[in-house]
SEGUKOL-186729 format. One line per 5 residues: number of its first residue (from 1); for each residue x, y, z of C-alpha. Coordinates in steps of 0.001 Angstrom, whole numbers, plus 500000, padded with zeros to 6 digits. Layout:
% residues N
NUM> X Y Z | ...
***
This chain:
% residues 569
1> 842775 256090 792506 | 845402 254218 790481 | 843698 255527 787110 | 843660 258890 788645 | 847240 258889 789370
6> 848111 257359 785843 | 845945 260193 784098 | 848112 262979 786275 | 851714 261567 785154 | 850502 260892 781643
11> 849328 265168 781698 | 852604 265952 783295 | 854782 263791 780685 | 852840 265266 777681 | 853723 268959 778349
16> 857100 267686 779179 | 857011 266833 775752 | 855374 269665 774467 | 857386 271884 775998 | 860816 269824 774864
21> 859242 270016 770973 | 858822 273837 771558 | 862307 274426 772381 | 864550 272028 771238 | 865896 274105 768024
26> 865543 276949 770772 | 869376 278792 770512 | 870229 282494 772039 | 871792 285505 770759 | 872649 288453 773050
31> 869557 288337 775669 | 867136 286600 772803 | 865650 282978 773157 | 864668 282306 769309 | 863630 279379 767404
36> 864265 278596 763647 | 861129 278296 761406 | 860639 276259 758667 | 861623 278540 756311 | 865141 279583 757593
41> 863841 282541 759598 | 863744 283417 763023 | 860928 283625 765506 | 861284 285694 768891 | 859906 282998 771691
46> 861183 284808 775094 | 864107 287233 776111 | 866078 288337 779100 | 864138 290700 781627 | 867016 293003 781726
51> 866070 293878 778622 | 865429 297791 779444 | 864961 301604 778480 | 865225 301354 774510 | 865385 298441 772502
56> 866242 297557 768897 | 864970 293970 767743 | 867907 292868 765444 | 866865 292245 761948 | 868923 289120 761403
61> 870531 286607 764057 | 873072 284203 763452 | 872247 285179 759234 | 868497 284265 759485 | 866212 286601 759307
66> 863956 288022 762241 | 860165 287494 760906 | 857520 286759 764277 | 857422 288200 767778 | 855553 284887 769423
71> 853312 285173 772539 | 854901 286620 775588 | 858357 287022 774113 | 859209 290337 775366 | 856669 289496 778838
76> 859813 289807 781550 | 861106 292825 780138 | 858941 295424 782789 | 861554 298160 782352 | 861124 298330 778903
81> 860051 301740 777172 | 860459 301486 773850 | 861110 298963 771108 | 861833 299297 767251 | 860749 296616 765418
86> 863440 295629 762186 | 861571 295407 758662 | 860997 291653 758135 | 858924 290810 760769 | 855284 290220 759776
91> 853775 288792 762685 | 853813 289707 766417 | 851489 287917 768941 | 848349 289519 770837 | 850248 288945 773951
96> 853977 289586 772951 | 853942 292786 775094 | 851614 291604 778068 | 853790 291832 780765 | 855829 295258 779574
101> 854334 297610 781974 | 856808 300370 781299 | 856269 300647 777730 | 855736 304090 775893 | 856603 303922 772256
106> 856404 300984 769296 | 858452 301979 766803 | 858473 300643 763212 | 860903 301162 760810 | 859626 302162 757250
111> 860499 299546 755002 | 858392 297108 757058 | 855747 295640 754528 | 853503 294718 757465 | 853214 297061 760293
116> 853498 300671 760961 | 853635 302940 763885 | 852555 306518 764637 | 853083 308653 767774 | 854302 305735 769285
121> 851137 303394 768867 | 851152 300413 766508 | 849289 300097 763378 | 848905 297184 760460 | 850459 298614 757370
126> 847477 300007 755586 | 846379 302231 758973 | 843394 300769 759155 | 843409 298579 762438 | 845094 299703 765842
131> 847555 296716 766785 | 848705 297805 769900 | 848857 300998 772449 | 851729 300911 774607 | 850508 300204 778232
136> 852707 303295 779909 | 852208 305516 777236 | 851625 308817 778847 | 849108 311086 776880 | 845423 311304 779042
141> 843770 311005 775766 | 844009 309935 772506 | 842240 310526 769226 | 842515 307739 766509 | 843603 308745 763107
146> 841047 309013 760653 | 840709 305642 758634 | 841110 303556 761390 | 838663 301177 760815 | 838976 298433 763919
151> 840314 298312 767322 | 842583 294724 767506 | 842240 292111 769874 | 843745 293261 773520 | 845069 296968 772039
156> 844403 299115 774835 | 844505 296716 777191 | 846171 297794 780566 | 846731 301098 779014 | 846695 303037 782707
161> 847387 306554 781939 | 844911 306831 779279 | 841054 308956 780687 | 839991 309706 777350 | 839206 308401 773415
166> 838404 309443 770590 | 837287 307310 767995 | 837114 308562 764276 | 834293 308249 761979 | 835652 305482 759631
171> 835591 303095 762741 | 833718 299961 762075 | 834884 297045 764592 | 835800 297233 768525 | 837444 293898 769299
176> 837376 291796 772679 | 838652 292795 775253 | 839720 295858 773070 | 840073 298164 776704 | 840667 295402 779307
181> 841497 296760 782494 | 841659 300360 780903 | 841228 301328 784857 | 840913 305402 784257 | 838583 305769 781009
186> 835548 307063 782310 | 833196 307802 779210 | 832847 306468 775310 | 831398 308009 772762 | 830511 305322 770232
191> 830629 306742 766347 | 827625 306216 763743 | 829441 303568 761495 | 830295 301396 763889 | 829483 297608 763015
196> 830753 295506 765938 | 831019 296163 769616 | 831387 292576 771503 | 830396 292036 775245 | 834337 291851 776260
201> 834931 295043 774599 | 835089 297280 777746 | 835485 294266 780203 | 836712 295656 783536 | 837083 299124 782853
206> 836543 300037 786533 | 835952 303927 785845 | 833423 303785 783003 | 830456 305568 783677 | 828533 305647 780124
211> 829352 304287 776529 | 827150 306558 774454 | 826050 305928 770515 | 825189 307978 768270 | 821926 308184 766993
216> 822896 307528 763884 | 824022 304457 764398 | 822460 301349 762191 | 823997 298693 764881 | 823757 299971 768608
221> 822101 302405 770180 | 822632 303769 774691 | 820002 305066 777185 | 821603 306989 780402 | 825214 305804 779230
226> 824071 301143 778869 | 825023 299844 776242 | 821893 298110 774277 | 821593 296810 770693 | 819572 298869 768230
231> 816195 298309 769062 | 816689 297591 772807 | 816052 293916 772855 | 819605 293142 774272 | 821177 294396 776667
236> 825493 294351 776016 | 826937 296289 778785 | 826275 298050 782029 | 829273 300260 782630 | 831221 299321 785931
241> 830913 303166 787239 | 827910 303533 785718 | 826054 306074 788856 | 822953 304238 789108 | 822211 302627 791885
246> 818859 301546 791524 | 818051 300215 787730 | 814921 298933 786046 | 816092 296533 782878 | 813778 297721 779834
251> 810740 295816 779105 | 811941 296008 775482 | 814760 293842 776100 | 814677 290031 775573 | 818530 288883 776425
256> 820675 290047 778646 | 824310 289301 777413 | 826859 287024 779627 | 828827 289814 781909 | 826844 292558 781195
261> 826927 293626 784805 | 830244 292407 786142 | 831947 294210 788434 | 829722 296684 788486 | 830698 298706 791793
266> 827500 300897 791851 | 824638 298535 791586 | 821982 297797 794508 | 818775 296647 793649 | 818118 295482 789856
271> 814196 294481 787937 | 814746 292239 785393 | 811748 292297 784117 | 809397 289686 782591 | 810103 290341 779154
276> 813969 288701 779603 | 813793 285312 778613 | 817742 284938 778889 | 819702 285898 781164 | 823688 285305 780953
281> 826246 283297 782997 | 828087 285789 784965 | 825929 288676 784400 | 825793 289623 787885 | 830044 288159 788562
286> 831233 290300 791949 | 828385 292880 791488 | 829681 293930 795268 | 827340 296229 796498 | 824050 294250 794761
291> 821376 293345 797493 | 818121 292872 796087 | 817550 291499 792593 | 814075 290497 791069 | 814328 288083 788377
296> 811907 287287 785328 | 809418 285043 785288 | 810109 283774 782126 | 814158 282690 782826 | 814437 278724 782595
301> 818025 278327 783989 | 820172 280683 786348 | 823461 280438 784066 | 826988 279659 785322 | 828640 282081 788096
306> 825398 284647 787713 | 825890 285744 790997 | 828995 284600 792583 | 831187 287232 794471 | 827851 289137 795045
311> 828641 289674 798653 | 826238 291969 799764 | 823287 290104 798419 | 820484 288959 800796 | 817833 286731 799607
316> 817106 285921 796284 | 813582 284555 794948 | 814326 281747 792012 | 810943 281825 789697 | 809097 278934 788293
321> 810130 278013 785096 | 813603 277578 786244 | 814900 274310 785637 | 818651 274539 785999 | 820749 276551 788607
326> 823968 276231 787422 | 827730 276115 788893 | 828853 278518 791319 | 825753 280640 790877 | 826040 281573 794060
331> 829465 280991 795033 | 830608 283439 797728 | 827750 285401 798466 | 828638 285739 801913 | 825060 287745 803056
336> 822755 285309 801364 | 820546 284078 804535 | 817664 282744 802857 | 816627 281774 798910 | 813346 280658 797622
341> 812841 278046 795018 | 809379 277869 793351 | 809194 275640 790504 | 811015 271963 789618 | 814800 271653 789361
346> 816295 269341 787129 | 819572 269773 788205 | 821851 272225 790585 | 825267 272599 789442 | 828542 272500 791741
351> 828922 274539 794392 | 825597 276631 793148 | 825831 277899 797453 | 829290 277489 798107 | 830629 279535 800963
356> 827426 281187 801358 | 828782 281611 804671 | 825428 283146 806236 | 822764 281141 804778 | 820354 279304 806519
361> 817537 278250 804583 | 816210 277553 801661 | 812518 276573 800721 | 811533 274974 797555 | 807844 274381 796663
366> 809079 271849 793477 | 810731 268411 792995 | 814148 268206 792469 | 816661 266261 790258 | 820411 265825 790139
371> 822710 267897 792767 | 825982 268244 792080 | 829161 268135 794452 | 829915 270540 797811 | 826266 272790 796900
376> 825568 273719 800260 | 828878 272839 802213 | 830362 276168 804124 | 826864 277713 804789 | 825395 279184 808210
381> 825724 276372 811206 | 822052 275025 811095 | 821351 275274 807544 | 818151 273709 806602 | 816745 272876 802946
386> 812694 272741 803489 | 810892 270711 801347 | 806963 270377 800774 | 805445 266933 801868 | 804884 264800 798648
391> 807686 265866 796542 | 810237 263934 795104 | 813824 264030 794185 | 815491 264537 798086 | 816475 260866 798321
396> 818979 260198 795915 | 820764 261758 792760 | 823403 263289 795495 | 820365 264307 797283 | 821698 261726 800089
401> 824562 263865 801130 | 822412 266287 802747 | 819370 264099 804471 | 820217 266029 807510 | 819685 269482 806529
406> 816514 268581 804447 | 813249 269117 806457 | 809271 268595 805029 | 806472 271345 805321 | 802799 271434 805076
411> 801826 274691 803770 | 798342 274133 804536 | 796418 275582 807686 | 795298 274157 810533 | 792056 274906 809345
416> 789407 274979 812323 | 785683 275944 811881 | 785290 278515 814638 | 782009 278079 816763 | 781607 281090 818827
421> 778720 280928 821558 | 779166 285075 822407 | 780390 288250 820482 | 782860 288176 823521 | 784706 284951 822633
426> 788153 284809 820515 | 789202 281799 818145 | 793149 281897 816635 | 794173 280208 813300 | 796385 277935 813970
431> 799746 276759 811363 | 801992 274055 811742 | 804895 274126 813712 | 807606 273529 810722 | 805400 276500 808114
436> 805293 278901 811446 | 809520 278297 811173 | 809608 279074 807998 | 806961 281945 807730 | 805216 284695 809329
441> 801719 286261 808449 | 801690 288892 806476 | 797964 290117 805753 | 794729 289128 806742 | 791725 289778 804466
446> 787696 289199 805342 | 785635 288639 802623 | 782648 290626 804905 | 783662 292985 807450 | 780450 292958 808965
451> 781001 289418 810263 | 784531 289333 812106 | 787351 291225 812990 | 791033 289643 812791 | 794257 290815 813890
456> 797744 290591 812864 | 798436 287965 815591 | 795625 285687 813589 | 793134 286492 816312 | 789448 286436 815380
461> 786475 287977 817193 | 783572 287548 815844 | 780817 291179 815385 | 777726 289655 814192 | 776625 285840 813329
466> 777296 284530 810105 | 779959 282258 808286 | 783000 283849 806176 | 785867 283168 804471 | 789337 284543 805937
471> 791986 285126 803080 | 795251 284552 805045 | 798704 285783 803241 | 801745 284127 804050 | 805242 285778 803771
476> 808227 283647 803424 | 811321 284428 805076 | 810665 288287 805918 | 808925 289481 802849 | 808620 287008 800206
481> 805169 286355 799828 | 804476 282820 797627 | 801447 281694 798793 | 798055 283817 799245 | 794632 283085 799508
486> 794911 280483 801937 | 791322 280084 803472 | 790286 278913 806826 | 786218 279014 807360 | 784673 280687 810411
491> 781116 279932 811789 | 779496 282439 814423 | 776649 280908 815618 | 773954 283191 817984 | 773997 281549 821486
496> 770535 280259 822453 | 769523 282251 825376 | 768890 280312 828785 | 765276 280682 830118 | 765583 283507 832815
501> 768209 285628 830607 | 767537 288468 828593 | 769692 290147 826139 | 772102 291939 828254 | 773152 289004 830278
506> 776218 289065 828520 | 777323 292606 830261 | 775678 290805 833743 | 777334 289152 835958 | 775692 286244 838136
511> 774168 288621 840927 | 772936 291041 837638 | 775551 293530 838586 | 777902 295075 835581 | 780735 294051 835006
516> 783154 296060 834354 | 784960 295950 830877 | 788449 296903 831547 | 787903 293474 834484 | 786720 291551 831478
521> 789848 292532 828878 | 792330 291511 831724 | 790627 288078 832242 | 790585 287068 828096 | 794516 288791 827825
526> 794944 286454 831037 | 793443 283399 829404 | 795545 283903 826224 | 798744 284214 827975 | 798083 281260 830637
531> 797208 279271 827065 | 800569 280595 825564 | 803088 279248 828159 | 804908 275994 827034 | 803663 272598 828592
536> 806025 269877 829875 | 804611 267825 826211 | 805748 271141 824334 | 809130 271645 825694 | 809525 267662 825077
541> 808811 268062 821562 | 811108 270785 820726 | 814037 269500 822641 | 813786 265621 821975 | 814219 266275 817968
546> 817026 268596 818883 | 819030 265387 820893 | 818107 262887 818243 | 819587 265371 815456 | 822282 265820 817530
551> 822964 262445 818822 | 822643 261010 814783 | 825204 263787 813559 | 827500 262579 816203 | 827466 258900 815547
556> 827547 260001 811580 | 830595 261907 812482 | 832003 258702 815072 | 831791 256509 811763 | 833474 258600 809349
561> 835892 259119 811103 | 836602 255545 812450 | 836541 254503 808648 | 839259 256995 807848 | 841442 255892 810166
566> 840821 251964 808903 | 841673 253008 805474 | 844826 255234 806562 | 845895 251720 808751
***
């Protein structure tokens, strides 16, 4: 704790410093906070946020020249429309205009050797590269000049009033983060030369429906408005408007690119199919509306974040060759009630089912490894973690701060050979109590129909003698099936008649008078339910667990406590 603390002050002194170094030649003139350079000029470093309406940067304070606008120098002034900048300066910072949300016009005054503006919007020098679009400017759509050949680093971003672009011909790069938060663009039409296009170009552009390429394009290339690279075998961006709600990831593509589906509004139910061998951390980030996804087979790791904020989504199958599920996968996926996990994990990150507020179990049919800190705190009262008998892992490695919510399964039947002495007689398959928790039966299949007939309840009646096999299908947690083929043998046997009995004795009753079928339904149906009602043993073995659980948590909780209050004392 005393290291801890030591390691905070230290952190807190050293910006202290930092922050003392920044500033210390840091002098004023009129409403500007500047700092002397090396060479005798001036650099901008913050201003006065009454700064407002039109502004002229002065071209010399205090005799020095004004040469660099730093980072966030003009970020108070939110009244501020317009701003000339003087003819020495030769660098201005990505973010020197972040916070002016009134903003309509850059102007640049000739003589400067570095810049240049047009209609308001600035430019480097030669024309070729867009620096910066005033956020507040108020034209719906703008065409860039031909020559332009890139779009800078952050210069659209936050542009509100702008719906539509057009890019010329000579374009070549599109920056990151390019159109951040560009809330009201709703399509792209991407031009034949163009060379780069990163995943954070059109991050959070909450109206985008498509970003089409031309066909002509060497580099990228669209299908129904995603944005893929030429051949298909990555996928870059899913528009966050895009319409679709249902989509099918090609089987062309290999890699899916880190938040190439966040905050995507529209999306419910994605394929990614077995052809993606990488998928990207936060691919999925506060996908709201997703509920279903299928994942690939062939994914080793779910990355960093891939699903958190995915509210709506319900279950979530985690294939076999996944090794790693990394932090906050799942963070905040408030409708996730059950997940399946069917290969070995190495490791789960932090928080991987944080707040999964609804969640209540999990079942993994692999052994585990490391677990990191607060995994599955804040999920459904009752949460259980089922585990197959004979694995390892659940006993240490962090594992230890969840003994209590980790229960073992068999997954094999109760396998019974069936002896039936009549056609008349019934046998039921029987599965453990903890697999029957976790499972339900989902199909039944008879390998000869001539020899039995089964029903959904697991029910067998035999139709002529013989031996079979009976393929029973098991569905996990309401629809995920993992295991088939399960078989549990069956022998009919033909019942040696008694001397005195002929063949119909079995329609006779013990005077030789018929009985009467719908008398001998009602007697089996009252057999099965006198054989279904709970014993005095049952009901003990359901409700004794349930008080030892309970009394352990208590006396865990009795403890902690107690040792809290030591310590605090």
């Amino acid at each position: 704790m005393k290291n801890k603390i030591k390691l905070l002050v230290f952190v807190f002194l050293f910006f202290i410093v930092f922050a003392i170094k920044e500033n210390i030649y840091a002098d004023t003139f009129e409403k500007l906070t500047y700092n002397v350079l090396e060479d005798g000029s001036i650099a901008i470093v913050d201003c006065d946020k009454s700064i407002e309406n039109d502004y002229i940067i002065p071209e010399v304070i205090d005799g020095k020249e004004v040469k660099v606008i730093q980072n966030n120098a003009f970020g108070k002034c939110t009244n501020l429309e317009s701003i000339t900048i003087p003819k020495g300066v030769y660098s201005i910072g990505s973010f020197a205009f972040s916070g002016c949300n009134s903003l309509k016009n850059i102007n640049v005054v000739e003589s400067n050797v570095s810049f240049a503006s047009k209609d308001g919007v600035l430019f480097s020098k030669d024309m070729k590269s867009i620096a910066k679009y005033p956020k507040a400017k108020e034209d719906s759509k703008y065409v860039v000049p031909d020559g332009v050949e890139e779009i800078s680093y952050r210069a659209f971003d936050g542009s509100r009033n702008l719906k539509e672009i057009k890019f010329s011909s000579s374009l070549k790069k599109i920056s990151d983060y390019a159109f951040y938060y560009c809330n009201n663009i709703e399509n792209v039409e991407i031009p034949e030369n163009v060379e780069k296009i990163t995943k954070w170009s059109f991050w959070s552009c909450s109206k985008l429906k498509a970003i089409n390429v031309s066909q002509n394009n060497n580099n990228f290339s669209s299908e129904d408005g995603i944005l893929f690279d030429k051949n298909k075998t990555m996928l870059i961006k899913f528009p966050d408007r895009n319409e679709k709600t249902q989509y099918t990831i090609p089987e062309s593509v290999k890699k899916v690119e880190p938040y190439a589906f966040c905050y995507c509004s529209n999306i419910v139910n994605v394929t990614v199919p077995d052809s993606v061998t990488d998928l990207g951390k936060y691919t999925f980030y506060y996908c709201v509306n997703l509920e279903n996804i299928k994942l690939s087979e062939n994914i080793s790791y779910v990355g960093e974040c891939l699903f958190e904020g995915c509210s709506k989504l319900k279950n979530i199958t985690i294939p076999k060759k996944v090794a790693t599920i990394g932090e906050n996968s799942f963070l905040n996926c408030n409708n996730l009630e059950y997940a399946v996990i069917l290969g070995d994990i190495t490791s789960i990150g932090n928080k991987a089912f944080y707040k999964c507020l609804n969640l209540n179990k999990i079942l993994s049919f692999g052994n585990v490894g490391i677990i990191g800190t607060q995994v599955f705190d804040n999920t459904a009262e009752g949460f259980s973690f089922y585990a197959k008998n004979g694995l390892t892992g659940y006993e240490q490695n962090g594992w230890e701060n969840y003994n209590n919510k980790i229960k073992r399964y068999d997954e094999t039947l109760k396998n019974t050979n069936y002896n039936f002495d009549s056609l008349s007689q019934t046998g039921k398959i029987e599965i453990s109590d903890v697999f029957n928790e976790i499972s339900s039966i989902k199909d039944l299949e008879i390998n000869n129909e001539n020899i039995i007939s089964i029903n959904d309840d697991c029910i067998i009646t035999p139709k002529v003698n013989g031996t079979t096999n009976v393929e029973v299908h098991i569905n996990y947690f309401n629809g995920i099936e993992v295991i088939q083929n399960i078989k549990a043998i069956v022998d009919v046997k033909e019942k040696v008649d008694e001397p005195g009995d002929d063949n119909n004795n079995n329609d006779n009753d013990n005077d030789g008078n018929k009985v009467n079928d719908d008398e001998s339904k009602q007697t089996i149906d009252n057999t099965k339910k006198e054989s279904s009602n709970p014993t005095t043993g049952d009901i003990l073995n359901i409700i004794l667990p349930i008080i030892f659980v309970s009394s352990g948590a208590a006396m865990y909780t009795f403890f902690k406590l107690n040792k809290k209050s030591t310590t605090a004392k």
